[in-house]
N, C-alpha and C positions, 0 to 999 in steps of 0.2 A: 504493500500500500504506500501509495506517494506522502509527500509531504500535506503537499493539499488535499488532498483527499483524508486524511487524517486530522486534520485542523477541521475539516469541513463537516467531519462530525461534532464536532463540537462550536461552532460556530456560525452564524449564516452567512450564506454565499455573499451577500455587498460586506459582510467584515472582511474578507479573504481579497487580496487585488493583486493581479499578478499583470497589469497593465502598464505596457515599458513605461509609456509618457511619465506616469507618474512613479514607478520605480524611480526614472531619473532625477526626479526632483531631492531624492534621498540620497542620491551618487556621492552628491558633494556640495560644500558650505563653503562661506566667506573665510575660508583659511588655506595655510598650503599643505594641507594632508590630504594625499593624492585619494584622488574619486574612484568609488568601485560602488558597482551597482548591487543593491541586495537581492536577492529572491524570494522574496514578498514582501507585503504588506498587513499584519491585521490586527485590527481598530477592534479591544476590546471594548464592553461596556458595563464590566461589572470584575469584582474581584476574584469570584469565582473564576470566571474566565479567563483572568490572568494567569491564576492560579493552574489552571487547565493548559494553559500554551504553555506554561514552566514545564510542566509534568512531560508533555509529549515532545517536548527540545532535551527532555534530558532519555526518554526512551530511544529517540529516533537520533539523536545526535546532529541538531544543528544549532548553532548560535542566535541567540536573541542580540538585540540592541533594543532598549526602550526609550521612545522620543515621548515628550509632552507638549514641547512646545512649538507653534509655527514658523516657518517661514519669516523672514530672512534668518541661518544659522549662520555660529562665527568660528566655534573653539574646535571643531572637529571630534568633540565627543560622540558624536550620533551618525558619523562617517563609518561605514564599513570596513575593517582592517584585515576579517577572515574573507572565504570563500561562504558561498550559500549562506548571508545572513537572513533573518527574518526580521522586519521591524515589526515594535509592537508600540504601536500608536494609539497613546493614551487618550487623547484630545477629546474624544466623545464621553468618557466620564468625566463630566464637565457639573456635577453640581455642589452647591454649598450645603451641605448635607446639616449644618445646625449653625445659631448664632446666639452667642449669649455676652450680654451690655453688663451683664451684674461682674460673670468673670474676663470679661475683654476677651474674647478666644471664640473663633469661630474654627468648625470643620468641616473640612473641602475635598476634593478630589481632586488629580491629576492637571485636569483638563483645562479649570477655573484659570481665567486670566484674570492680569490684576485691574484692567475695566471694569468685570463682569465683580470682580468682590468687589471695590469701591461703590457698584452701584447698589448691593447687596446690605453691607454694612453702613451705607448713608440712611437709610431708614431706621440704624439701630443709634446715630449717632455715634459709629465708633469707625476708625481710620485703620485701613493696615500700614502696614512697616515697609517701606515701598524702599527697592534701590532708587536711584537718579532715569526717571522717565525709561523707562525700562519698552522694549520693542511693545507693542500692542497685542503680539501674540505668546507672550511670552508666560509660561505655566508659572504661578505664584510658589508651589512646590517646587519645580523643577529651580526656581530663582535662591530661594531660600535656601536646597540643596547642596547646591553647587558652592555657596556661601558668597552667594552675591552680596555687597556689602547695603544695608538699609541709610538710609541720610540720616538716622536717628541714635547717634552716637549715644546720645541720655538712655535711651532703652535697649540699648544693644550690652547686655549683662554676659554674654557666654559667644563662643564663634557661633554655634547654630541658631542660636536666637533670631527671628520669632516662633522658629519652629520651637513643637514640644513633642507628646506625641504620637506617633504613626504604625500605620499598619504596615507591613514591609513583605513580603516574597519573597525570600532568598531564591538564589539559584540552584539550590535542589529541591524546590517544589515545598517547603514549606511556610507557612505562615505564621508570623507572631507579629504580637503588636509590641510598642515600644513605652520606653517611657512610665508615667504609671497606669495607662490603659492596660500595660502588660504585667504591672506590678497586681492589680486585683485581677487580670484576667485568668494570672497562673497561677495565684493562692487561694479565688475563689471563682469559680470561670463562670464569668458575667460576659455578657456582649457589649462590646462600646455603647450601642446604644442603651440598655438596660442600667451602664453606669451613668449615662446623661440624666434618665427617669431620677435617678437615685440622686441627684445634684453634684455628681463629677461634673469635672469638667476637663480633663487632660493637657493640665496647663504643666506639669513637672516634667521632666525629660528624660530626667533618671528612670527606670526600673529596678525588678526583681535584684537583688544583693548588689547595686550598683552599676550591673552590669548595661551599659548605653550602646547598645548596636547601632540606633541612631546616628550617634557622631562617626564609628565607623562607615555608615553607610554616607554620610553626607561628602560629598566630595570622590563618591567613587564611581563616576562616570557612568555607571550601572554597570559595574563590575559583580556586584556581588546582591543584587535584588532589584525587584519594583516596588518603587511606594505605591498605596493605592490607596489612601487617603493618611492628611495629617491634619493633626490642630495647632494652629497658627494663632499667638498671642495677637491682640490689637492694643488701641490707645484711645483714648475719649475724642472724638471730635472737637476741634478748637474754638471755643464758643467766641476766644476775644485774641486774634494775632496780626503781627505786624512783622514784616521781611525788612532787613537791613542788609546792608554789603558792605567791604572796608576794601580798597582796592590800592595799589599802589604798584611803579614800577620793578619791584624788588620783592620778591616770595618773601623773602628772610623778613620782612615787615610784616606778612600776617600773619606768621607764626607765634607772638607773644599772644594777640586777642583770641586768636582761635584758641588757644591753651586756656587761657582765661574762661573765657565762654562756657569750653568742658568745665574748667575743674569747678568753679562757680554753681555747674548745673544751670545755667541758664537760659541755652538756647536747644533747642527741640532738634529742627534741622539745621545741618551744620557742614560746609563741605567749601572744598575752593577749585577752580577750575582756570585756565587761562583763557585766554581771549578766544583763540582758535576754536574750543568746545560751548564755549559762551554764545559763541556765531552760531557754529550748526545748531544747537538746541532754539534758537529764537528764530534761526532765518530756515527756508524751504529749499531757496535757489542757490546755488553754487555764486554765480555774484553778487548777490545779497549779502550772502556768511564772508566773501571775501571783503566786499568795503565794508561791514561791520565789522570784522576782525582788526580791522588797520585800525578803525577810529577809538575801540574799547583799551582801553585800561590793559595792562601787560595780562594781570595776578587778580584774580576775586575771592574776598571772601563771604559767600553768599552764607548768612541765620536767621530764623524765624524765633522771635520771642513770643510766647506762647501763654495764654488763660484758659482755662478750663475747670470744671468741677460747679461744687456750690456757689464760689467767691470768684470767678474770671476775671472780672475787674479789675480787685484786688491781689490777683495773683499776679497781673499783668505789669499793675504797679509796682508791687516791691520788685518787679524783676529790675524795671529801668531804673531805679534808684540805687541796686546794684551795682547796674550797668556804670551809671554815673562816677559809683562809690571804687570801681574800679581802674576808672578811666581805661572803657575799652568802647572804640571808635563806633558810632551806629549812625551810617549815613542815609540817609531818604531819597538819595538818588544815583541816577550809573551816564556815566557819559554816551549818549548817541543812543541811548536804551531807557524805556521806562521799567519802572521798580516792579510795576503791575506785570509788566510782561513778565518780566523773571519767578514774580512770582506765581506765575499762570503754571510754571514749572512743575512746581512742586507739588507733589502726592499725585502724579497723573504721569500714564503714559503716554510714548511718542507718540504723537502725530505720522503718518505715512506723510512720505519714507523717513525708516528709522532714521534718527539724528545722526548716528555716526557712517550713514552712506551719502551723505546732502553732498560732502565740500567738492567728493573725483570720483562717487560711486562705489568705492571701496574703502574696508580700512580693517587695518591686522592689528591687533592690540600685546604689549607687552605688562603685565600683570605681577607685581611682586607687594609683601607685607611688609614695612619701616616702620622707625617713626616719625612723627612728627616734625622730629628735631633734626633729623637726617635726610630729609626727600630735598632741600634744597641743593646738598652736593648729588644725589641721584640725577638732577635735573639737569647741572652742570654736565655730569659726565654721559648723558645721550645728547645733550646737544651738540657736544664735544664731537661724538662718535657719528651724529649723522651729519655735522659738519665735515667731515673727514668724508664721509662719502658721498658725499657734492648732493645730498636730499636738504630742499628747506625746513627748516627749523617752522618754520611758517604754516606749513601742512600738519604739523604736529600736535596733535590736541591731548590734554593734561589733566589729568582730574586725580583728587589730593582728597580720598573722603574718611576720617578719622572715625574706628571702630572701637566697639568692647569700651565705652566709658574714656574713650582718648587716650588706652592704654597703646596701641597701635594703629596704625594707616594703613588702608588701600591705597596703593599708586597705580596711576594706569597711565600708560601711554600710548593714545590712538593715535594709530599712522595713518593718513590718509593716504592712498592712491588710484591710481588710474585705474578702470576693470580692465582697459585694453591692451595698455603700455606692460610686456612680457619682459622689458629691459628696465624700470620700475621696481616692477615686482621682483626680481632678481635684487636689485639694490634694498629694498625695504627687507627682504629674506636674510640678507646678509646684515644686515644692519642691528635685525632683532636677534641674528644666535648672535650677534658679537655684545650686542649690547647686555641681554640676560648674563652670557660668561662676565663679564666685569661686576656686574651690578649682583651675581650671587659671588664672586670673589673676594665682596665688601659690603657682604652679612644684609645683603635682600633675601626673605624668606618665599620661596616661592609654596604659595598654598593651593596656588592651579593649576598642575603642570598636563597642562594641555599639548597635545600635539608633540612634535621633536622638544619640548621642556623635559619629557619625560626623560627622556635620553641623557641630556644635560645633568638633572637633578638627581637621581637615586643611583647613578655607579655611585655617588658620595658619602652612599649610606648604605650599605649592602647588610647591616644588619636589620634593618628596618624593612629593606627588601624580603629577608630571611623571614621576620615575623609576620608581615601583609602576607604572602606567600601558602602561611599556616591558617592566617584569617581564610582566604580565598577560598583552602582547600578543604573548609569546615563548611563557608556555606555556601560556596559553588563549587563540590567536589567533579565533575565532569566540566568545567571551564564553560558550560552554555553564555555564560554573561558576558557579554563587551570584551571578547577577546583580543585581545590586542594591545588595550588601552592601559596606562600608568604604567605598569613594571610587569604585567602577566602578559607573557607574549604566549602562553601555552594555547593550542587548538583545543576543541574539542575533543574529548578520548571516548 
């Protein structure tokens, strides 16, 4: 019996696609890990289901890859690396399965984008934990996962935060949930939803004896399971806020306020960007974002001070008296740009097309964790490096977003280029392995090692190797999951 015909008992025939057109659309993403077509497609809609394409990928012996989120892709984690992969495309369990205002935590499914929850959780008056205008198709699970970083450094208590939480797959077909969903489900087996009846709410992360499969699972590419729903911490909707920026030509100037702001606790969203990323995020048209870029400020630091609760008002005010009491800068305006638009920003995704493809149609990003105190010599030394390989500085867009309490930083560097230009794209390839070798030779922590990072990052650590190795081989003993991907290059056995 075939593959599909296998699947096809347990599925309906529109779940199953074996239609090149749209194969090819899964070939390959906005990165340079080379394209390979998989051999199928199918669009569960329930967990069981999911649960069921594990079981027969590990009888029949072919590879899963699980996608959630749409079109446009960047990191190549949902690129095919084996032969005969099957994608298992989450996208249609798409619902908010509960929302509770009292615990701030709503539970979702795969599918959910962060549109579809913002419009969901605006009725309850409560906000989710959003990255920076994140694509429109982009799965809120799959974001939070990955540990895309949130603009809410104040609420960002742990790396996987807002996650708590989830139900998981592994890659031998079994199920458990995580967190303390898992903690009563194993010592007294109640159903997720039975402990919602009961006034849970799966807001802890931890489970059973400490044990967080969770944090193992986040960041593994779908190496070793499918979520197939989580519960996601929220935040009160801002009954009373106002957007500031502090801009100057010199980064090394917004790094005292930005520091302030954390340690203080005062500002909600909190993040800096340069001019180049300031552009694409406001403008649509590639000449737009280029004479905006020229006329803005080098260095932004874009925060929202924030009221909410019984007293907004009064919360709002001892902030700025703080503010004052601190002397840290809160400007009400941005050169060539209004405050409203910037602030149109925040808590919302991109607008088509994604921001980071407006300036050349393309853009390849270099992703490392610093601190705060350190991304201004990081900055120097790619400028450095893609001056040296005759790319503008100018194309380069920069985004500085401080995590975990401002304990550490996201840094990112979007490269912008050509889709057409093959002699480009050579120069930005070389540009980004030279630039990562430098930048982890002077303690950049790379937490995403996406694509040839992989490569780069773990010969460095071959005991860490040696242990993930033992994870994988506990709960993806046959390699069905994302082979290929971080340090497993094993096939299928």
């Amino acid at each position: 019996m075939s593959i599909t015909e296998r699947l096809g008992k347990e599925l309906n025939t529109d779940q199953i696609i074996d239609d090149d057109e749209i194969l090819t659309e899964y070939a390959s993403d906005h990165s340079f890990v080379p394209a390979k077509k998989p051999r199928l497609v199918v669009k569960p809609k329930s967990a069981m289901e999911v649960q069921k394409i594990v079981n027969i990928a590990n009888r029949l012996k072919f590879p899963l890859i699980p996608v959630s989120s749409g079109p446009p892709r960047f990191r190549g984690d949902t690129v095919p690396s084996a032969d005969g992969v099957v994608m298992v495309d989450l996208r249609e369990m798409n619902r908010v399965i509960w929302v509770s205002r009292r615990d701030r935590v709503c539970v979702i499914e795969p599918g959910v984008t962060f549109g579809q929850l913002e419009d969901e959780l605006e009725s309850h008056r409560l906000r989710s934990m959003m990255p920076l205008c994140p694509k429109s198709t982009k799965s809120v699970i799959a974001s939070h996962w990955e540990r895309n970083p949130i603009t809410c450094p104040r609420f960002h208590w742990d790396e996987q935060d807002p996650l708590a939480s989830t139900e998981f797959i592994v890659g031998n077909g079994d199920s458990m949930w995580t967190g303390d969903a898992g903690l009563v489900g194993g010592l007294q087996p109640m159903s997720p939803a039975k402990q919602r009846e009961k006034g849970m709410a799966h807001k802890v992360p931890f489970g059973i004896l400490n044990m967080n499969v969770q944090k193992i699972g986040g960041g593994s590419q779908g190496t070793l399971g499918i979520c197939t729903w989580a519960s996601v911490r929220c935040e009160l909707f801002p009954e009373h806020e106002e957007l500031f920026v502090v801009y100057d030509d010199n980064i090394q100037n917004l790094i005292e306020p930005a520091t302030k702001l954390i340690h203080y606790r005062l500002a909600d969203d909190l993040f800096i960007l340069n001019s180049v990323n300031l552009a694409a995020l406001l403008k649509r048209e590639a000449d737009d974002i280029r004479a905006l870029r020229d006329t803005l400020p080098p260095w932004i630091l874009v925060y929202t001070l924030v009221g909410y609760g019984t007293m907004p008002e009064k919360m709002f005010e001892y902030k700025e008296i703080v503010l004052k009491d601190k002397q840290i800068p809160a400007m009400d305006s941005l050169p060539s740009s209004s405050i409203k638009e910037v602030q149109a920003l925040i808590r919302q995704p991109s607008d088509d097309p994604y921001w980071k493809l407006r300036l050349k149609g393309e853009s390849r990003d270099l992703i490392f964790l610093t601190s705060l105190a350190k991304s201004p010599g990081f900055i120097k030394t790619v400028q450095k490096i893609a001056t040296k390989a005759k790319f503008p500085n100018s194309d380069i867009g920069i985004y500085i977003q401080p995590i975990r309490q401002g304990c550490y930083s996201h840094m990112e560097f979007d490269i912008n280029m050509s889709a057409e230009d093959q002699a480009e794209a050579k120069v930005v390839q070389k540009l980004i392995k030279e630039a990562a070798n430098q930048m982890f030779s002077t303690g950049a922590f790379f937490n995403q090692p996406y694509g040839k990072l992989s490569d780069l990052i773990y010969p460095h650590y071959p005991d860490t190797v040696k242990v993930l190795k033992i994870v994988k081989k506990i709960f993806d003993p046959k390699s069905v999951m994302s082979p290929g991907k971080l340090c497993f290059s094993e096939v299928v056995e």
